[in-house]
N, C-alpha and C positions, 0 to 999 in steps of 0.2 A: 559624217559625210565629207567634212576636211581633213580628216584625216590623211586620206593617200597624197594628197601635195603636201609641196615644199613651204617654205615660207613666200620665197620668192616669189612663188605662183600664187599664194594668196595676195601678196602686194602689187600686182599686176593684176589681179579680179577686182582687190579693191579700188584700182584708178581705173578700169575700165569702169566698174560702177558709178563711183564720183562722178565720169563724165556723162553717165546716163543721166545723173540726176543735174549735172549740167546743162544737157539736153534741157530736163523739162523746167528745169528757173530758166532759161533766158527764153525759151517759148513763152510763159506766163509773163515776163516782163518784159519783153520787146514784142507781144501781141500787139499793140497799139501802133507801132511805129513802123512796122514791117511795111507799111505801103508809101511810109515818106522817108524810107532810112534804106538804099541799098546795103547800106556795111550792117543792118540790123542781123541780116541773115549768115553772117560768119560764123557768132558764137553758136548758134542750132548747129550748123550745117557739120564745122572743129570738135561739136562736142558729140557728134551722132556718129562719124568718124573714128575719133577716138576709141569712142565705147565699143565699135567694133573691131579694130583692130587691138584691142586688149583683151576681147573675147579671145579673139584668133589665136593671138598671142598666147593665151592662159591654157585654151584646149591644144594645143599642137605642141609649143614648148621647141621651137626649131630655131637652129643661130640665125639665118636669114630671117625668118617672123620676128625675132628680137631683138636683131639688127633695124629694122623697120620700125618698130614699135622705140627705138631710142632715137631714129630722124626725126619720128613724129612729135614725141616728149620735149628736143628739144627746141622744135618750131612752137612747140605749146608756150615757152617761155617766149617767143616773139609775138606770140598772140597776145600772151597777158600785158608786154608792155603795150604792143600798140595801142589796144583794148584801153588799158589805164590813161593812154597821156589822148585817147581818143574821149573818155569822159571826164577830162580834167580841161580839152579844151575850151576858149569863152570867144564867143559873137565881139567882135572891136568895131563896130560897125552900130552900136546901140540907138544912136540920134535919129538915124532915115529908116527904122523899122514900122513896116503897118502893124497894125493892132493883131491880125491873126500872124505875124513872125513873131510879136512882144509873147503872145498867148504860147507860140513855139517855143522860145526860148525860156519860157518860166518850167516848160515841162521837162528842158534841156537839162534845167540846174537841178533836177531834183534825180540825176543819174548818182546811181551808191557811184562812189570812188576805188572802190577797194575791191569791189565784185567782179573786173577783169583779174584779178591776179590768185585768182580759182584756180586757172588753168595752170597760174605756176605752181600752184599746190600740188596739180594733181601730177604734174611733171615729175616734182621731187620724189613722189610717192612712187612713181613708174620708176623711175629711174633707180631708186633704192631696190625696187624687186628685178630690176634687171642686171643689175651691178655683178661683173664676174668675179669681183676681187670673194664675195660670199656664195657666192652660187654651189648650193648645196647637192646638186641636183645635176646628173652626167648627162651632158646632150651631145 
């Protein structure tokens, strides 16, 4: 079935998929938060995004579509930092907290730390199948 593509094209199916199943991790662990966290709905929204323009990207195989698809990859790497230093941040403010912020903030510290920088994974990966220096494949 893979056979008729390139590599490259599979490396670009494969971060478009990565960020499908990015989609559905940060839907299952930002379920809880999505009604007190505006910035909850970034990583769904970057990663549902993504997925489709790697679709686009992988069936059409166009310099413009993969032009677009490397802006996007490398905004992916500004997602993962902001992401990362956004659950590394801590509450300075601990002494005047009522018991349901204390209750917020225990559920704060238990963000994975590492789990923003997904998206610069899936960057690398994109960006490896996009790279013209190997681009096997005449567009």
């Amino acid at each position: 079935m893979f056979r008729n593509f390139t590599l490259n094209r599979l490396l670009v199916l494969t971060a478009s998929a990565g960020f499908a199943f990015l989609l559905a991790d940060t839907i299952i662990e930002h379920i809880d938060i999505f009604n007190e966290e505006i910035m909850a709905f970034i990583p769904p929204v970057f990663s549902l995004i993504g997925a489709v323009i790697g679709l686009i990207a992988f069936y059409k195989w166009k310099p413009g579509i993969i032009r677009i698809m490397h802006i996007y990859l490398f905004i992916s790497f500004i997602v993962a930092a902001a992401g990362f230093y956004y659950h590394i941040e801590e509450e300075e403010n601990d002494e005047n907290l009522t018991t349901e912020e204390r209750i917020h903030e225990e559920k704060e510290k238990d963000k994975p730390l590492l789990a923003p920088l997904a998206f610069g994974g899936m960057a690398v990966i994109g960006l490896l199948g996009t790279y013209r220096k190997w681009e096997s494949e005449v567009v």
